[in-house]
N, C-alpha and C positions, 0 to 999 in steps of 0.2 A: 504493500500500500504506500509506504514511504517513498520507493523507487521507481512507482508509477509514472509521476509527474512529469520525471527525469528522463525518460526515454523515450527517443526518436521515434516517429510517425510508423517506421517502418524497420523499427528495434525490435528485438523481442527476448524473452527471458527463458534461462536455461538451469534445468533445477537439475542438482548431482547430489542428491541426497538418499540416503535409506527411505525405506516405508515405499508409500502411494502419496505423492503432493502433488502430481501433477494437476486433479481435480480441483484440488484448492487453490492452486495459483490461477488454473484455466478461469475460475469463480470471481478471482480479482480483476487479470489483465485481459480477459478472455482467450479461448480455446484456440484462436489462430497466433497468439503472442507466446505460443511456450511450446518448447523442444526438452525432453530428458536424455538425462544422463546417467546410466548404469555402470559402476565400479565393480568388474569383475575380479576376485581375489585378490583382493588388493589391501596390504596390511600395515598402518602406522599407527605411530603413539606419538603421543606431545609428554615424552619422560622429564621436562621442564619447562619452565619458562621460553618460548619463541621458537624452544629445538624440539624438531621432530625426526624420528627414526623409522623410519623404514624398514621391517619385517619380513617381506616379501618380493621376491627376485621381480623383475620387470616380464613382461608377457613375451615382449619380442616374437618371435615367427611362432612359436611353440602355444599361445596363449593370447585372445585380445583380450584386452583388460576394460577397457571402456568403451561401451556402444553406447550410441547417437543414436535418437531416433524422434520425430514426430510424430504425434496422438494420433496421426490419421496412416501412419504406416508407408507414406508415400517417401520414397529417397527426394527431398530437394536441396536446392543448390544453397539453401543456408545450413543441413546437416551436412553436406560434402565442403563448407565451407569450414564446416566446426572440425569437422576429421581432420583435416590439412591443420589448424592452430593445434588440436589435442596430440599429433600427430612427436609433436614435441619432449609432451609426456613420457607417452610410452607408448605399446600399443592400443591401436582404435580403428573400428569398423561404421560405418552406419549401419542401422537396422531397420529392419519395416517389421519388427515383431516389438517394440516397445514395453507394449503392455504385460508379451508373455517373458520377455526378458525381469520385468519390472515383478511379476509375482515368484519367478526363481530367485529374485534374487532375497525379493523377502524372505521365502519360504528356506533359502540357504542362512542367513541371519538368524532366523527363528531358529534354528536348529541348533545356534550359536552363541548369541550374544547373552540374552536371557539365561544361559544354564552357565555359561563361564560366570556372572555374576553373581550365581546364587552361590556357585560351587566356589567358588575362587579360584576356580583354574583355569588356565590358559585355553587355549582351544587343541592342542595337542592334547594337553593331560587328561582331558574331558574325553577324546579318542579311547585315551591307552586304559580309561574306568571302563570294566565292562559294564554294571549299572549303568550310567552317565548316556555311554556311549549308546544303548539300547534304547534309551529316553528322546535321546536327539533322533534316533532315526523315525520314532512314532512321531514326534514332533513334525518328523518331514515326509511323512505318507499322510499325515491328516493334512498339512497346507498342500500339498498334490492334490489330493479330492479335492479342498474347495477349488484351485486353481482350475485344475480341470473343470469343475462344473460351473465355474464363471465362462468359460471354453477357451483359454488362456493355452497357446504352443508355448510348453515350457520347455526347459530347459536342464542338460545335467546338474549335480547339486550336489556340488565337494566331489565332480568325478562319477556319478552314482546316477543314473538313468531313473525315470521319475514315475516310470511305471513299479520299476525294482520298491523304489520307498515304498509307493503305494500295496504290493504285495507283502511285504515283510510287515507293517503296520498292519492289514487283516490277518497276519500267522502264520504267514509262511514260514516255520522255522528255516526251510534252507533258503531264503534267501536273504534271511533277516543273518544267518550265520554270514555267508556271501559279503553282506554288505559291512559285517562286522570285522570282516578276515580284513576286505578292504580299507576301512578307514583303520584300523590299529596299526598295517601294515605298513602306510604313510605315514604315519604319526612318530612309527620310528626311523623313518629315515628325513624326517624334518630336523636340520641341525639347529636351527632357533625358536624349537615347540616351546620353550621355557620363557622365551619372550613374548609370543603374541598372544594379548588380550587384546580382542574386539572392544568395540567402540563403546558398550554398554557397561564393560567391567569395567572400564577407568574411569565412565562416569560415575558408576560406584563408588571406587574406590576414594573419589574426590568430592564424593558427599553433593553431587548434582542431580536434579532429578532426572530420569532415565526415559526414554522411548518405548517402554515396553507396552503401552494401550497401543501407541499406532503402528505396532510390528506383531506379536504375537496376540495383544487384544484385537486387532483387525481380522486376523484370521478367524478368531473367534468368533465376534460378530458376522462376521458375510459366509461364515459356517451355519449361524444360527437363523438367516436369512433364507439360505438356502436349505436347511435342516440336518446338515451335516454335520454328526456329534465334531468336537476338537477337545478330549478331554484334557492332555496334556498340554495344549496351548493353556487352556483353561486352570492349570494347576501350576503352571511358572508363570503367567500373571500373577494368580495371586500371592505367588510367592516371593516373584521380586518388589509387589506392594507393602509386603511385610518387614523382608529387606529394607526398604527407602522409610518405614517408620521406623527402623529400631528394632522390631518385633523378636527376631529372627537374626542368626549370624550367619556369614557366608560356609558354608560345608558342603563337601561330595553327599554327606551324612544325608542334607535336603532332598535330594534324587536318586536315593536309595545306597549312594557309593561308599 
C-alpha cells in the first residue's frame, strides 16, 4: 500500500516470499501489476547483524533455484526480463506453472520449517529422527491432497515425487520406508546439516513471531474447505502457537522423537 503511489504506470510488483501472497498483493495493486517468485532450495541465515550465510550450494546447470512466473501462466517479456536480472543470482527459469510451483513449495516448507522449530533441529537432524522424519513426510502427503484437489501441477519435494508422499501418508508402509531410506540417506551426506535452520526456527529462536497460520495453517484451512482431513498440519500449528506463548519448549520429544 505504501509503494503503490511510487510506481510507474506501467511498473509492476514482484513478490519472492514463502506462503501464497500473490492474492493479497493482486487485492492491493491488482492482478495485472504482480509477477512471483519461487526460491527453490535455497538456504540462508542472518547468524548476525547485516551478515548472512549461505547454507546451500548454488543451482547452477544441476538445479534452478528460482522461477519467475505470472498469475496467468503466460511467459512474457517482463518474466524473461526478470530471468536475465535474476540471472545474476544464480540459477532461474520462467514458468507458466506459478501457482503449482507456489503450493510445492509451500507444501516443501511445511514439511520443514514448523517441525525444525518445534524440535530444535536443523532440517538434516529432523531427516536423521526417525519419529520427526515420518511426521514430515504425512505433513507432505496431506499438503499433496489439498494441492492436488485445488488441481495445482506440482512439483518434486526435497527430491520425493508427490504422488510417492501422497501414498506413504494413506500407509503405504513400502513407500513410506522408500521415502524414508531416501531423505536419511541425504541427510548424511549433507556436510553442513548442523547449520541449516529454515526461516521459521530462527525466527524462533529470536523470539519473533513466526509464519506458521499462513504456511501450515493455510493448508489447513483450504483442506477444511475442501474436506480434506490435515491432521498433522493441524497439530504443529498448534504446537508452534504454544511455542511462541511460552507454553511449551523446543524438543524432538514434541513429535514423538
Amino acid at each position: 500500500m505504501m509503494i503503490k503511489p511510487y510506481v510507474a504506470a506501467d511498473g509492476f510488483f514482484v513478490s519472492l516470499q514463502n506462503c501464497f501472497n500473490d492474492e493479497k498483493i493482486a487485492g492491493i495493486v491488482g492482478w495485472g501489476k504482480g509477477l512471483g517468485i519461487v526460491a527453490s532450495i535455497i538456504s540462508v541465515d542472518m547468524y548476525d547483524v547485516a551478515r548472512i550465510r549461505r547454507t546451500a550450494a548454488k543451482g547452477g546447470d544441476k538445479h534452478t533455484v528460482c522461477r519467475i512466473g505470472e498469475v496467468h501462466g503466460t511467459i512474457t517479456k517482463r518474466v524473461e526480463e526478470l530471468v536475465e536480472m535474476f540471472k545474476v543470482i544464480d540459477s532461474v527459469k520462467g514458468t507458466s506453472n506459478l501457482w503449482g510451483e507456489r503450493w510445492s513449495k509451500l507444501t516443501q516448507n511445511g514439511m520443514r520449517n514448523g517441525v525444525c522449530a518445534v524440535t530444535g533441529l536443523t532440517s538434516t537432524q529432523c531427516d536423521k529422527n526417525p519419529a520427526v522424519r515420518r511426521f514430515s513426510i504425512m505433513l507432505g502427503g496431506e499438503g499433496v491432497c489439498v494441492g492436488q484437489a485445488l488441481g495445482y501441477q506440482l512439483e518434486k519435494m526435497h527430491g520425493v515425487n508427490p504422488d510417492k508422499l501422497v501414498a506413504a501418508a494413506m500407509g503405504s508402509a513400502d513407500t513410506m520406508a522408500e521415502i524414508e531410506d531416501y531423505l536419511a540417506s541425504h541427510a548424511k551426506e549433507n556436510p553442513r546439516g548442523d547449520m541449516q535452520f529454515p526461516s521459521m526456527a530462527q525466527d524462533m529462536r529470536k523470539g519473533r513471531r513466526t509464519e506458521i497460520e499462513f504456511m501450515n495453517g493455510l493448508i489447513v484451512e483450504k483442506g477444511r474447505q475442501l474436506g480434506i482431513p490435515t491432521p498433522h498440519h493441524e497439530k504443529l500449528v498448534d504446537l508452534v502457537k504454544k511455542l511462541e506463548r511460552g507454553e511449551i519448549k523446543a524438543s524432538p520429544a514434541q513429535l514423538g522423537g
